[in-house]
N, C-alpha and C positions, 0 to 999 in steps of 0.2 A: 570292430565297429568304432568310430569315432563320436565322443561324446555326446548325449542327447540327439544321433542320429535317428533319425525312423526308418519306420520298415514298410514296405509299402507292399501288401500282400495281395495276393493272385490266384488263383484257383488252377491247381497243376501240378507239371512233374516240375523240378530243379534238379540237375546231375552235373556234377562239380566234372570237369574234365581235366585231366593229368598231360598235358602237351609234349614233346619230346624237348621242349630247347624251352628258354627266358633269359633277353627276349625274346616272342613268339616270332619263328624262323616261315618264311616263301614257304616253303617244304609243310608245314603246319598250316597252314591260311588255305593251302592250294590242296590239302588232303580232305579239311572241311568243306571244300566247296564252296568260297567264301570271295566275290567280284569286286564286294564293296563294303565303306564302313560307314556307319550310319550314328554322327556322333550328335548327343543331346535328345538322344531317342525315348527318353521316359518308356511307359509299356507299350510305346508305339512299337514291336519290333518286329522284321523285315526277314522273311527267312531268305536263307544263301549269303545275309552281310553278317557283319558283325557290329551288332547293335551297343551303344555304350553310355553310360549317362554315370553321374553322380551316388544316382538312386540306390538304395540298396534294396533287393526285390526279394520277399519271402513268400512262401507258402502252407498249407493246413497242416502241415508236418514238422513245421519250425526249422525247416532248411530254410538256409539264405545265401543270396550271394554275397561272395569274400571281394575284398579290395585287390586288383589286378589279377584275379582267378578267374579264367572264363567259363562259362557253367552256359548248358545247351538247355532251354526251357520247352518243356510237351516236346519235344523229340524233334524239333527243328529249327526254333530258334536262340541264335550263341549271341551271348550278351557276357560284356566286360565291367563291371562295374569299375568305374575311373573319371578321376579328375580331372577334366578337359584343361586345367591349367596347368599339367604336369606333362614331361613327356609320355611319349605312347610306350608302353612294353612292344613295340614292333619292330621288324625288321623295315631297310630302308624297300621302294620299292617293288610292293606287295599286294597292294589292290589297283584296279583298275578306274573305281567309283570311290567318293567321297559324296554321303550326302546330309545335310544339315536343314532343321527347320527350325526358324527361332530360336535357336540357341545365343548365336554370337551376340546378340543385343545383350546378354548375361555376365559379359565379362568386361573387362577395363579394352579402352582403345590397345595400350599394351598388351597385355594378354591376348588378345585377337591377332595381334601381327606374329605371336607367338606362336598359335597353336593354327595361324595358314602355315607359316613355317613347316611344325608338324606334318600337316595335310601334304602339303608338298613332298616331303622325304617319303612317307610310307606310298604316294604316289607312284604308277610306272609311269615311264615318258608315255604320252598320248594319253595319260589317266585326267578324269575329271570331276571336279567339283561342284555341286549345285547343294548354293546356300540361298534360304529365304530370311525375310527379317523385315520387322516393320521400316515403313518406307517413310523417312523424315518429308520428301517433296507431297504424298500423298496428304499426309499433316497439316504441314504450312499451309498448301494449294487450297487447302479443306478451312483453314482458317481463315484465308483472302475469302474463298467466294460465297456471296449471297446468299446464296438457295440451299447453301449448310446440305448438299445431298448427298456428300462422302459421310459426313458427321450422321446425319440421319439414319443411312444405312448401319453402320459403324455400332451405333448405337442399339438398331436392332440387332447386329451380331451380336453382340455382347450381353442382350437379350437373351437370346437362345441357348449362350454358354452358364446361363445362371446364374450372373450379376443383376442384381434386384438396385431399384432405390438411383439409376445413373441419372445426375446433373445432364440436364439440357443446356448447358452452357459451354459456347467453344474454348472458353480458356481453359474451362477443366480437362476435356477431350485432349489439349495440346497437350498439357502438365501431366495427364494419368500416361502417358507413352515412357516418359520421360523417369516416371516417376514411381509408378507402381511397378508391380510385378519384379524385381529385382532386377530391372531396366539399369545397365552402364554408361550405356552407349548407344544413341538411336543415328542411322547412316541412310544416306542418299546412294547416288549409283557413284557420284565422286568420291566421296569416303569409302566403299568398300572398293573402289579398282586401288585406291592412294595407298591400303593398309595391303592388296592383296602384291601388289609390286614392291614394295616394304618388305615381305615375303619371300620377295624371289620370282615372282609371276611377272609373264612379260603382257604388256597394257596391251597388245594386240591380242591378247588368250581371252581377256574379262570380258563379260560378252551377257548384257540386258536381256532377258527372257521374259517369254509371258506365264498366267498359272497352268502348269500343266503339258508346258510349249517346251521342246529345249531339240540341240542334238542328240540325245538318246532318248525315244520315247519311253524307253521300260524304268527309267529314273524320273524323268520330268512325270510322269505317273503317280508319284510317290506322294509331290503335294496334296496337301490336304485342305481340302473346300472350304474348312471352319474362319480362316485365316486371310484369304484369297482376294477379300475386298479391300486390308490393310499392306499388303505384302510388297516385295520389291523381292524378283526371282534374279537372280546369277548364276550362270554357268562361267568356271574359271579352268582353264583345260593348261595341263600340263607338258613343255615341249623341250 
């Protein structure tokens, strides 16, 4: 465990899983039954992917997960604990899905052209990515108009997730995106096609989506409602 890390505890099983190969081999990915990866997943996690965050996730038994050890949690869902700004312990094309929700706003402009890169390699041809992220146009837009009704909504979401005491004022609204939450990088749909071709992804793949809307419903599925009013959806498909 790395310094002053925490642990973020669960109510469950945890079973450390012994793989055949490292890095983890097609041959291993494809025995789990495992389509897609699901990276920045906190305890959000997804069974059949391979869910991966930072976190390190423990239970009432004082098991925990190890750093690049994949461990299968309640009997179905495989979680990696790892550092979205390292390589992946993966083989190259291996899943079919890549899916991210708020993550990439977490890391440096660089860092993101790195770890599409990633996404990319452990990708097969015709595999796809769908990333969300707050949406700088929805921001500014919200700070041009009027009748403040993105800001207002906005505000009651933020409501609801248990932030007490929020300023009614749009400069703060603009600055907390920016600012809080251990925000890097806030991007429009021009900034993520510029960093996703930076990548290796061709500008004809990157492709504006709505919440919940994409070419494969059983992902575009995935997003999550709490988010939905700030968000900018991307599907980036691999060819």
């Amino acid at each position: 465990m790395t310094l002053n890390q925490k642990i973020t505890n669960i109510n469950g099983t945890i079973e450390n899983l012994a793989l055949s190969s490292y890095p983890f081999s097609k041959n291993d990915i494809e025995k789990l039954g495992l389509k897609g990866i699901h990276c920045g997943s906190g305890l959000n996690l997804h069974p059949t992917w391979l869910n991966t965050d930072f976190l390190k996730i423990g239970n009432q038994l004082g098991i925990t997960s190890t750093r690049e050890k994949l461990v299968v949690i309640n009997d179905n869902k495989y979680y990696l604990e790892h550092d979205q700004t390292q390589l992946l312990p993966i083989e190259g094309e291996v899943f079919d899905y890549a899916f991210s929700e708020h993550f990439i706003e977490h890391i440096t402009l660089n860092q993101a052209v790195e770890w599409l890169k990633e996404i990319r390699r452990i990708l097969k041809i015709g595999g796809v990515l769908r990333l969300s992220t707050p949406d700088l146009y929805l921001y500014v837009s919200g700070y041009l108009d009027n009748t403040e009704s993105f800001y207002k909504q906005h505000c009651d979401n933020l409501s609801k997730m248990g932030m007490k005491n929020i300023p009614q004022r749009k400069a703060w609204m603009i600055n907390q995106i920016f600012r809080f939450w251990g925000h890097q990088w806030i991007y429009d749909f021009d900034e993520i096609k510029t960093i996703a071709v930076a990548a290796g992804f061709h500008p004809e793949n990157i492709v504006k989506c709505s919440f919940q809307e994409g070419s494969i419903p059983d992902i575009s599925k995935l997003d999550l409602p709490n988010r939905s009013d700030e968000s900018i959806y991307v599907e980036i498909h691999k060819t």
